[in-house]
VEXDREN-2710 file (C-alpha; in Angstrom, 1 decimal):
% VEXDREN-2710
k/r/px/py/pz
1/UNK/19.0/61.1/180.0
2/UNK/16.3/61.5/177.3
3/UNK/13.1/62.2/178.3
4/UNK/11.8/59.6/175.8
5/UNK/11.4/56.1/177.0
6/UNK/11.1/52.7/175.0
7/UNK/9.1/49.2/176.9
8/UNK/12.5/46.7/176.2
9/UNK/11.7/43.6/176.6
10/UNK/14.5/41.0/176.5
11/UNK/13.2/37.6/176.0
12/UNK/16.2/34.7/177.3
13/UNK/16.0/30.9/177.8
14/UNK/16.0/31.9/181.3
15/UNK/13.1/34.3/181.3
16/UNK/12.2/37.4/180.4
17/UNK/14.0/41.2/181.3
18/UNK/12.0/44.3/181.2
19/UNK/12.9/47.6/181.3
20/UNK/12.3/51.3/180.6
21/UNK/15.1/52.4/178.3
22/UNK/16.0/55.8/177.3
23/UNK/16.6/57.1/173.9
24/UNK/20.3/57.7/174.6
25/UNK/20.0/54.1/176.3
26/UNK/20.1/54.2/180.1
27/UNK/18.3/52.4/181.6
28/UNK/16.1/54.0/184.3
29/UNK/14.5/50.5/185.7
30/UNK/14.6/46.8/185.1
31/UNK/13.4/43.5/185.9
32/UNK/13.7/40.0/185.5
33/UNK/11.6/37.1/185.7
34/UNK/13.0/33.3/186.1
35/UNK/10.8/30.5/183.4
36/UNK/11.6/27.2/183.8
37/UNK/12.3/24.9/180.2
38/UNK/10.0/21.6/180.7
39/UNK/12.1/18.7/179.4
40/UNK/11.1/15.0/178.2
41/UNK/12.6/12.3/177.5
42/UNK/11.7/12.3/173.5
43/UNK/13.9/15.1/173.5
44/UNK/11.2/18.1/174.2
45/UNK/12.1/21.1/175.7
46/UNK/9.3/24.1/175.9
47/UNK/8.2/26.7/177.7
48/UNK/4.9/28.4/178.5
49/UNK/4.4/31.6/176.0
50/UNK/1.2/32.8/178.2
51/UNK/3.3/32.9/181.2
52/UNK/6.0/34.9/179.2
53/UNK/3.1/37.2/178.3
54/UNK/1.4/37.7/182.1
55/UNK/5.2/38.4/183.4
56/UNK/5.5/41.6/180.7
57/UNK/2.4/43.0/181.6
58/UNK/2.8/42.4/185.5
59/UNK/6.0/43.8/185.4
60/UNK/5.1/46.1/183.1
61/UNK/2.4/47.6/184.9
62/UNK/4.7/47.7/188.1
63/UNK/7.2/50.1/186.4
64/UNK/4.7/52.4/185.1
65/UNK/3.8/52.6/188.8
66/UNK/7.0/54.8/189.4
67/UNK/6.4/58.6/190.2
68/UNK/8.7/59.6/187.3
69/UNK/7.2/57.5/184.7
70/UNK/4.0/58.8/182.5
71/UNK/2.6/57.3/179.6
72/UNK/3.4/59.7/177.5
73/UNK/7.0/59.5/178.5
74/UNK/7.1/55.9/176.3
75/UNK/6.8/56.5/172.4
76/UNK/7.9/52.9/171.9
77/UNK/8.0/49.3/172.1
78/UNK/11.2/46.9/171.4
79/UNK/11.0/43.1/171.8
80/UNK/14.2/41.0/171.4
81/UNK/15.6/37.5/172.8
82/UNK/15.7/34.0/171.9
83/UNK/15.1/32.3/168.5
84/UNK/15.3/28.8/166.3
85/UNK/11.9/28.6/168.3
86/UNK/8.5/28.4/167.4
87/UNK/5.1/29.6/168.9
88/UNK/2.1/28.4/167.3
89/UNK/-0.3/31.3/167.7
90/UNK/-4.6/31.7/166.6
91/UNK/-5.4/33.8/164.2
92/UNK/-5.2/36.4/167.1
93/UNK/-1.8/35.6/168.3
94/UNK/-3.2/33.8/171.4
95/UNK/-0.7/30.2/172.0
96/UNK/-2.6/27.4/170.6
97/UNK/0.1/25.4/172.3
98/UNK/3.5/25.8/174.1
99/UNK/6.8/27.1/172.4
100/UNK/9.2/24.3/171.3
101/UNK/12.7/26.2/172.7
102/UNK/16.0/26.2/170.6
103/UNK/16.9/23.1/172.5
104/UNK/13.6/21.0/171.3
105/UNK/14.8/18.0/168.5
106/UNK/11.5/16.2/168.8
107/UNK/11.4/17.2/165.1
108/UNK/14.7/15.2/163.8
109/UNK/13.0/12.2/162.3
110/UNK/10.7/15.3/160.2
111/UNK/14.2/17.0/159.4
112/UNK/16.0/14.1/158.5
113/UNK/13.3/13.1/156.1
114/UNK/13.7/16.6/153.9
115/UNK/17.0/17.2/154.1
116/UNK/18.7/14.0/155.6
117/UNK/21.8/12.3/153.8
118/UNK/25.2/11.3/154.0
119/UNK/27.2/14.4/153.9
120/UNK/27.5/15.3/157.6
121/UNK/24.0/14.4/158.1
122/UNK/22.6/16.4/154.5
123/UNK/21.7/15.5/151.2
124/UNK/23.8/17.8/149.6
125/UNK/21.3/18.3/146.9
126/UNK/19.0/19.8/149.1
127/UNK/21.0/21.4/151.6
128/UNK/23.3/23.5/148.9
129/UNK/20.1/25.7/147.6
130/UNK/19.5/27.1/151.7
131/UNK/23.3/27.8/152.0
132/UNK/23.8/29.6/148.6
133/UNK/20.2/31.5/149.5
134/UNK/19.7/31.9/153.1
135/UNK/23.4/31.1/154.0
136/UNK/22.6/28.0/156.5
137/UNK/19.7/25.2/156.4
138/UNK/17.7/23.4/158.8
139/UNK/19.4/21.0/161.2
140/UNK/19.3/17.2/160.9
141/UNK/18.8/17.1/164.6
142/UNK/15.2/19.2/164.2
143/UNK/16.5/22.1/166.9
144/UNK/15.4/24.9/164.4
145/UNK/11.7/25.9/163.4
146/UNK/11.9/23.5/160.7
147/UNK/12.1/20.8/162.9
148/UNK/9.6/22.0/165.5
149/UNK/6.9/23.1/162.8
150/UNK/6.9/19.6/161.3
151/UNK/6.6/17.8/164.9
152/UNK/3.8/19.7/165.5
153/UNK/1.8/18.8/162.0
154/UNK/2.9/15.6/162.7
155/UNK/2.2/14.9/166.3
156/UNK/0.2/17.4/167.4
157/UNK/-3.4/17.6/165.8
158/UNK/-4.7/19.3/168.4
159/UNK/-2.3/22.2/168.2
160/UNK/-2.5/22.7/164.4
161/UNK/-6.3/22.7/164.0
162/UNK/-6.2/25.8/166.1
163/UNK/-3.1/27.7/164.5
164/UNK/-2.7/30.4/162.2
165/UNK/0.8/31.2/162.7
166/UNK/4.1/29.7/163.5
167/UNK/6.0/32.4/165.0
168/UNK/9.5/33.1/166.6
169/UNK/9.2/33.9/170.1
170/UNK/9.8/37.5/169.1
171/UNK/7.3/38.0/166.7
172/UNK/4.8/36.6/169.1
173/UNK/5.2/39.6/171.6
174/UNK/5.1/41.8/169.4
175/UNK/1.7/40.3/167.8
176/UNK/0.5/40.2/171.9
177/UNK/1.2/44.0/171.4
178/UNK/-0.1/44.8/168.2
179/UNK/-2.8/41.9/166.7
180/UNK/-0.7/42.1/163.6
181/UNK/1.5/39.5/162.5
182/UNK/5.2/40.3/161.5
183/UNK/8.4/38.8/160.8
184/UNK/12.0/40.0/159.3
185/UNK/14.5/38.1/157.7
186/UNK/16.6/39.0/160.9
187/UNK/13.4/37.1/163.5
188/UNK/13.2/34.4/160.9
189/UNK/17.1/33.6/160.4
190/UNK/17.1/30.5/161.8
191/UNK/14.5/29.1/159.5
192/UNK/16.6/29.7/156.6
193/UNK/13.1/30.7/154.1
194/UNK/14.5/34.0/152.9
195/UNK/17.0/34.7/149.9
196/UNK/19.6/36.7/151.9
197/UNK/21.3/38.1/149.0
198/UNK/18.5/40.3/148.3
199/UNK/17.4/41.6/152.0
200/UNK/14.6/44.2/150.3
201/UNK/12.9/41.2/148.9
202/UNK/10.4/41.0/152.1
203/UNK/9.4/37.5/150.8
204/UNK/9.8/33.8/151.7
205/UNK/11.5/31.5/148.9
206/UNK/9.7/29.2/146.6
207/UNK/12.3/26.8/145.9
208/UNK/13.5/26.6/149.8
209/UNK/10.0/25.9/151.0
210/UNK/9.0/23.3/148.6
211/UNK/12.1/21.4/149.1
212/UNK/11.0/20.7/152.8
213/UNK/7.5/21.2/151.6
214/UNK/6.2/23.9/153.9
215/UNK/3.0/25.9/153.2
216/UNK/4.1/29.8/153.1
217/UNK/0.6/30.4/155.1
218/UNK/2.2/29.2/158.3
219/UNK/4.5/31.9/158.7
220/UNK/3.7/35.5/159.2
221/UNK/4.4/38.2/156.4
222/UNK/8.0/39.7/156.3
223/UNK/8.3/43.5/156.4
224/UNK/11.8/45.4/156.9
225/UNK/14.0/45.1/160.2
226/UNK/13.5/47.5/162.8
227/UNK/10.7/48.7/161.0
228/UNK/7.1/49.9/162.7
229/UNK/4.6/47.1/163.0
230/UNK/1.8/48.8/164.4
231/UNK/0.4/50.7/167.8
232/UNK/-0.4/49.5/170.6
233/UNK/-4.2/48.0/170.8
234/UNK/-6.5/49.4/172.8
235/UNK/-7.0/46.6/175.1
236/UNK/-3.2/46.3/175.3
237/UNK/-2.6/49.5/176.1
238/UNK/-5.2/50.0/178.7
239/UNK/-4.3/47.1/180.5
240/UNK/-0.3/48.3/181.1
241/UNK/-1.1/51.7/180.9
242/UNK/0.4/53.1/177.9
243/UNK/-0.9/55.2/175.4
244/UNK/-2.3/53.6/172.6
245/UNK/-0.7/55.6/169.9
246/UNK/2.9/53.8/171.7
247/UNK/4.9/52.5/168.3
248/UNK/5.5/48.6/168.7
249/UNK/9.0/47.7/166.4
250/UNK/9.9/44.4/164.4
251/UNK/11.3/42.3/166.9
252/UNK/15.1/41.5/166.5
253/UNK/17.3/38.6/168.0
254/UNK/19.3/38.7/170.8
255/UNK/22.3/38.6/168.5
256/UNK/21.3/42.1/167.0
257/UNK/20.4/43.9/170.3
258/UNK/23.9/42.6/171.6
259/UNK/25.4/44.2/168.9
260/UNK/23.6/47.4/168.9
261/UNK/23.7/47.3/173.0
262/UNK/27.4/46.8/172.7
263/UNK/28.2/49.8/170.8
264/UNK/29.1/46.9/167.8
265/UNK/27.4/48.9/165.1
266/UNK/30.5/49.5/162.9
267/UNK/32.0/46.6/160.6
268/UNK/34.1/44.5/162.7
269/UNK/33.2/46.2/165.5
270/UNK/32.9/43.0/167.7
271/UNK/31.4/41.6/170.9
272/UNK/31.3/38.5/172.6
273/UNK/28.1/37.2/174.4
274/UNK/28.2/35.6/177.2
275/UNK/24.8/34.3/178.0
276/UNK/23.2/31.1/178.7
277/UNK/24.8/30.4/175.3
278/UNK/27.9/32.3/173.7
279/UNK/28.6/33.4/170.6
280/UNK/31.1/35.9/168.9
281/UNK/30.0/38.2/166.0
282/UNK/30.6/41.5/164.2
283/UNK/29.1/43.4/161.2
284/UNK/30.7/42.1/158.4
285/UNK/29.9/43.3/154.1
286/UNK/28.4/40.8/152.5
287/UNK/27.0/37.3/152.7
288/UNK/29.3/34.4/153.8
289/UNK/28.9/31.0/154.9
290/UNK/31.5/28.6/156.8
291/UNK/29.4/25.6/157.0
292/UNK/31.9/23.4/158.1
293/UNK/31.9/25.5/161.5
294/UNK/28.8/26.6/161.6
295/UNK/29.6/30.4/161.0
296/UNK/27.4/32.4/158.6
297/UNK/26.9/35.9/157.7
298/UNK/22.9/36.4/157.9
299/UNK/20.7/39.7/157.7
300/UNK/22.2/42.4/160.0
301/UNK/21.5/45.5/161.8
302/UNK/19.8/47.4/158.6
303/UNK/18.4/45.6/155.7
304/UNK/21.3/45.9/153.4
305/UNK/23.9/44.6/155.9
306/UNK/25.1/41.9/157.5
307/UNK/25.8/40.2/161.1
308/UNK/28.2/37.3/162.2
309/UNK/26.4/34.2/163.4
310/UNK/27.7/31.1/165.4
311/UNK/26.7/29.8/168.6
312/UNK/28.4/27.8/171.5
313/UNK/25.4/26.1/173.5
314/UNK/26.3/26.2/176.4
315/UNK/28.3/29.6/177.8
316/UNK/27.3/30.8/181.3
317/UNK/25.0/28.4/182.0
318/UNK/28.0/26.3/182.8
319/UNK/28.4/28.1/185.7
320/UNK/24.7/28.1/186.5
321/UNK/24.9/24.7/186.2
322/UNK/28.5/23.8/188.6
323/UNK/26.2/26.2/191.5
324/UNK/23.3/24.2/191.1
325/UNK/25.1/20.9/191.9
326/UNK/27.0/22.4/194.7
327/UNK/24.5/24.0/196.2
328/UNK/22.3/20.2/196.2
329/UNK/19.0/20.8/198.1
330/UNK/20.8/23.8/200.0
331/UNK/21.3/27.6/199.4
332/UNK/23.1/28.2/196.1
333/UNK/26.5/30.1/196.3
334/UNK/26.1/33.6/195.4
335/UNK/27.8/34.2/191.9
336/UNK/29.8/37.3/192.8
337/UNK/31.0/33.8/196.2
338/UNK/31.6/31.7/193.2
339/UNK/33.8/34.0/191.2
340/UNK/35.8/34.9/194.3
341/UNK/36.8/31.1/195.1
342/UNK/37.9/31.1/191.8
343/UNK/40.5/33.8/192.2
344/UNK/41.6/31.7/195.2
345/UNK/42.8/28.5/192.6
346/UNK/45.6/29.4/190.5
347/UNK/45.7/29.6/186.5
348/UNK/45.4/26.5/185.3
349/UNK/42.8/25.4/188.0
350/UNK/46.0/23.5/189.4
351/UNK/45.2/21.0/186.2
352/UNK/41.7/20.3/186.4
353/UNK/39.7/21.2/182.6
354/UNK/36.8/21.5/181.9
355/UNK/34.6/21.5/178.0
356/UNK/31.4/23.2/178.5
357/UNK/29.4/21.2/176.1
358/UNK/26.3/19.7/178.0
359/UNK/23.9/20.9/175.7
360/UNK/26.1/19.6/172.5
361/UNK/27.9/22.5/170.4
362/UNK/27.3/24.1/167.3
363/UNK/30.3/26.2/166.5
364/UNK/32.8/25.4/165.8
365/UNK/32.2/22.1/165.8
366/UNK/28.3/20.9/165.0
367/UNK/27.7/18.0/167.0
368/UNK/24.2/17.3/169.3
369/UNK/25.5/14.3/171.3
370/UNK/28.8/15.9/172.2
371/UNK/28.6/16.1/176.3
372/UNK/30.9/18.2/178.8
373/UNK/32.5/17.2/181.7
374/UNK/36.1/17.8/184.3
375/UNK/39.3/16.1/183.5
376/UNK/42.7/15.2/185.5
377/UNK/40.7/15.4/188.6
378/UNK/42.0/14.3/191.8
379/UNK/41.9/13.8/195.7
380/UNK/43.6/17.5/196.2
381/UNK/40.8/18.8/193.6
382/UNK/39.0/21.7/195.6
383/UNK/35.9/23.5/195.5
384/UNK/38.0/26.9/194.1
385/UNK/39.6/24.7/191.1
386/UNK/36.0/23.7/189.8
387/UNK/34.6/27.0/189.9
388/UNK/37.9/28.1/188.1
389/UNK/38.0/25.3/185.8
390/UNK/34.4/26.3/184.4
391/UNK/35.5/29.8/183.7
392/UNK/38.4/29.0/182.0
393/UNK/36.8/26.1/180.5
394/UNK/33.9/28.3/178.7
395/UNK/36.9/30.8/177.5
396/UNK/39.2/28.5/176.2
397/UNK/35.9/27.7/174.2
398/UNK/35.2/30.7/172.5
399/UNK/39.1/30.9/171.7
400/UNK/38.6/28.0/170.2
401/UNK/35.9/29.5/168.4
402/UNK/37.5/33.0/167.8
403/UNK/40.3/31.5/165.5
404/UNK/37.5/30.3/163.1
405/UNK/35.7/33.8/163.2
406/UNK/38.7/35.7/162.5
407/UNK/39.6/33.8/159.7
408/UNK/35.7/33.8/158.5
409/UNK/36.3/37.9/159.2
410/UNK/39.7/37.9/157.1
411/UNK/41.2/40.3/159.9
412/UNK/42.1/39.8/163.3
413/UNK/39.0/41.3/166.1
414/UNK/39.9/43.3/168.2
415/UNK/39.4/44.7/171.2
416/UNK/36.3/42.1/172.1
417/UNK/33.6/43.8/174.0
418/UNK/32.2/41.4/176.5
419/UNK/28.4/41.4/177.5
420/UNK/25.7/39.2/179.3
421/UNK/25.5/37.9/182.7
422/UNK/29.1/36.7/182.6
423/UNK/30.8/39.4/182.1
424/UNK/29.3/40.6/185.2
425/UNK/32.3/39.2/187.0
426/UNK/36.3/40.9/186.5
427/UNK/37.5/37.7/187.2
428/UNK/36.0/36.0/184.2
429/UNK/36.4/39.3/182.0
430/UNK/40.7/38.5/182.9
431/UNK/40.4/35.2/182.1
432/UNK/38.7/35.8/178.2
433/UNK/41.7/38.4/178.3
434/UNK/44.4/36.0/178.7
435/UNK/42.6/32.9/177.0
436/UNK/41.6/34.5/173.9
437/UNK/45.0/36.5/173.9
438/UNK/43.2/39.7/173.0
439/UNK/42.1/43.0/174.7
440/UNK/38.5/42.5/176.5
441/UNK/36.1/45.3/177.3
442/UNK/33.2/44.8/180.2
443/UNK/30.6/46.6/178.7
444/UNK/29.3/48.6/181.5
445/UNK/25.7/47.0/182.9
446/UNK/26.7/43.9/180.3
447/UNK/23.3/41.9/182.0
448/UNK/21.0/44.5/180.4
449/UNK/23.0/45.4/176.9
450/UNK/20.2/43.3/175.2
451/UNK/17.3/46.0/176.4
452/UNK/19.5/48.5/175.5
453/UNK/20.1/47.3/172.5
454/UNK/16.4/47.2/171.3
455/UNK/15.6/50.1/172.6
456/UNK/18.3/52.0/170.6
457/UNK/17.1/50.7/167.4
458/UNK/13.2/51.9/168.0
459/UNK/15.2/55.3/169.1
460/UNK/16.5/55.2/165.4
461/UNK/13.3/53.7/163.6
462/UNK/11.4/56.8/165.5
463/UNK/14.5/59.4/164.4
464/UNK/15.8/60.0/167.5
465/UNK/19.0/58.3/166.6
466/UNK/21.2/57.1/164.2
467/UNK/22.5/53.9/163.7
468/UNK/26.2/55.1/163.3
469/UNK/26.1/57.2/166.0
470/UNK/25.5/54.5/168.8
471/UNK/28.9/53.5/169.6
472/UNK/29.7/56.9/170.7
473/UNK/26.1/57.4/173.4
474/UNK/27.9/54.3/175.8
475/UNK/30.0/55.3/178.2
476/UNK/33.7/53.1/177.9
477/UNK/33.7/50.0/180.0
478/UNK/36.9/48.9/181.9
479/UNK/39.6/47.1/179.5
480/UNK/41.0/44.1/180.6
481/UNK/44.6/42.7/178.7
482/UNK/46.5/39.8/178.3
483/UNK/48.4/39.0/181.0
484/UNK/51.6/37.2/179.5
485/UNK/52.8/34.2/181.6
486/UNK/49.2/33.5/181.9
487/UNK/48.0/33.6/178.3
488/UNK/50.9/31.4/177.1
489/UNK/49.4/28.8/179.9
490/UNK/46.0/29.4/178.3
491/UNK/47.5/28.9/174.5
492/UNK/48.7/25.9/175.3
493/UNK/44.8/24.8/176.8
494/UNK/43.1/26.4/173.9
495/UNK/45.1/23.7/171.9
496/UNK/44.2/21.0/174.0
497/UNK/40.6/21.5/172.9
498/UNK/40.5/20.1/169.7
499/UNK/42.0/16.5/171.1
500/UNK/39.5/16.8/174.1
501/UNK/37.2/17.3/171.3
502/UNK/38.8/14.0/169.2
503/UNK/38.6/12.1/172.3
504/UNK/35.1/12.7/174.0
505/UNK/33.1/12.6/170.6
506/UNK/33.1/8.8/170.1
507/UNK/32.2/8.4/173.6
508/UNK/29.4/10.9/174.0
509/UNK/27.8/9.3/170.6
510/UNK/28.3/5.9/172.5
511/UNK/26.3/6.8/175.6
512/UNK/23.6/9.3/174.7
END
């Protein structure tokens, strides 16, 4: 292990991760910290930034206690996590108010007023400019920081006489860290500002900004991905007991520190998250959009390369979610219980299915009111054919995806390295196997890939790595393949999904 250490920090929906990281990317010590998401019935969802910020430096604090651990020892900070959220921010980077998550729409009626029409919910006239420049555009349903900036000058007064900044929960840390205010095309992605075809122009775009009529003074200045933003401050750096010449880096998504953490640093090279939320992505050439499935190619790992995008809302929180209800006011299974009864119910969850969409779904299929649920339940249902139905449910979804990325890709991906809290579990590691019909590999300590992954790209920012070089510091995870009886069962439910989709979409529009 090198004796050089990075602060990670791994912002999720769920909470935050910290962690001292190596410069060959072990990780020597990690923890993490539950938030809860406040939800209203106008379709808010936020969280507290403050508390994000006292949990760092708490925990923080607590791992510099360790007798192995000096100051010196960390050269670096590296924030990634969530985005398509916003933080507004003092001219200090203090919250003026709380962060509107990924999840918030309060902002649709704002969105819908700048870029609303008839065209799957766009004007086309507007809409065309972001996807030829940025390669995507704000959402009708406001769950971007277009929508969430726009709620806020138009709801909350309060809140905007006292901010400076709107900034991605990312760029917010590393403000908390630094006092200065920073941004990359990669933090800001989901804002869809920047020209994409040129990533060296570290500028927001005239024409996409007036179109939804946002003043450029909002958002912080641009400067290159995984570049240096500035030392710690002094009061910072006192406080959690680091040295205040301790290098703070741009902050990155958790998209790009799953693909650095995976060893996906090659073109093609290609993982598949499995998070709260899921997604599947690669390094790909150039700039690409598939707007009809909500797949893109946005600024990548360096700033003249480019990343995957596409997102599943809901991935392992569906299993979150099943424990949660079973559990009722009692005990909740442990996982590693839950994944067990699962083995127990045969492939095929004896015929129960299940779509993982409670939160909606974006890929490959856009659609907010879309909602989840069992079907071909029955009296002999059990307990192991739920838990087994969720994890092939959440597969057969990204297979569903997978056919849509490969074709954006133009090659077949494979093998598909698996990472996030998921992939914890062999059980659900077989079943991506067999239902996305392709060789899976459990990237080894998948929950903390994401702090790895940030810390790696401060390792190369600082020199003490290089970028193509990655793949080869992580030790091989165990390789999981199709089983053959059993992936011919799963082909047949990955088919199913577009009818389940057919049939539940009118109905979920209906209700909601």
């Amino acid at each position: 292990m090198s004796d050089e250490l990075c602060l990670s920090i791994d912002l999720g929906t769920g909470g935050p991760k910290i962690g001292l990281v190596s410069f060959d990317g072990e990780v020597l010590d990690h923890e993490l910290h539950a938030v809860e998401t406040t939800y209203t019935s106008d379709g808010g969802a936020t969280q507290d930034p403050q508390l994000w910020w006292t949990l760092i430096c708490d925990t923080t604090r607590r791992l510099m206690s360790r007798a192995d651990v000096t100051k010196d020892r960390v050269k670096a900070v590296a924030v990634t996590g969530q985005y398509a959220s916003t933080v507004p921010v003092d001219a200090n980077g203090i919250p003026t108010g709380p962060c509107s998550m990924w999840l918030d729409t309060r902002g649709r009626e704002f969105s819908r007023r700048v870029i609303g029409g008839p065209v799957e919910g766009y004007n086309p006239r507007k809409i065309l400019p972001f996807v030829r420049k940025s390669g995507g555009g704000p959402s009708p349903s406001g769950a971007d920081p277009i929508g969430q900036i726009f709620y806020l000058m138009n709801r909350e007064p309060d809140i905007m006489s006292a901010t400076r900044w709107m900034m991605e929960p990312v760029d917010y840390l590393t403000m908390r860290f630094t006092g200065v205010a920073s941004a990359t095309h990669a933090s800001r992605l989901a804002s869809w500002l920047t020209d994409n075809r040129v990533l060296t122009r570290y500028e927001y775009d005239d024409q996409l900004l007036n179109i939804v009529g946002l003043d450029r003074r909002l958002l912080p200045p641009l400067q290159p991905i995984g570049s240096a933003v500035g030392t710690l401050t002094r009061d910072v750096a006192e406080s959690i007991g680091l040295a205040t010449d301790t290098i703070v880096i741009t902050g990155i998504p958790d998209l790009h520190a799953a693909a650095i953490g995976s060893g996906g640093t090659g073109l093609y090279d290609t993982h598949v998250a499995l998070s709260t939320t899921s997604w599947i992505s690669c390094p790909v050439p150039k700039k690409k959009t598939d707007a009809i499935h909500s797949i893109a190619a946005i600024p990548g790992l360096t700033n003249d390369s480019y990343l995957i995008i596409d997102n599943q809302e809901t991935g392992a929180k569906s299993l979150e979610w099943l424990r949660s209800l079973l559990a009722g006011t009692g005990t909740p299974m442990p996982y590693v219980e839950m994944t067990a009864l699962a083995a127990k119910s045969s492939p095929g969850a004896n015929g129960v299915l299940f779509t993982p969409w409670l939160a909606g779904e974006r890929s490959p299929i856009g659609n907010k009111h879309l909602r989840g649920g069992f079907t071909n339940l029955a009296l002999t249902t059990s307990t192991s054919d739920l838990i087994r139905a969720v994890l092939e449910g959440v597969a057969a979804n990204s297979a569903w995806l997978l056919g849509y990325v490969e074709k954006f890709a133009g090659r077949e991906l494979t093998p598909l390295r698996l990472l996030g809290g998921g992939a914890q579990s062999s059980e659900w590691c077989q079943i991506y196997a067999d239902s996305l019909d392709r060789a899976v590999e459990q990237v080894p300590d998948p929950m903390v890939a994401q702090l790895r992954g940030a810390a790696l790209l401060a390792a190369v920012n600082l020199g003490r790595q290089h970028l193509d070089d990655i793949a080869g510091l992580r030790p091989r995870g165990r390789t999981f393949t199709p089983n053959g009886d059993v992936a011919e069962l799963y082909r047949v439910r990955r088919q199913q999904f577009p009818t389940l989709y057919t049939r539940d979409k009118k109905w979920s529009r209906h209700v909601s």
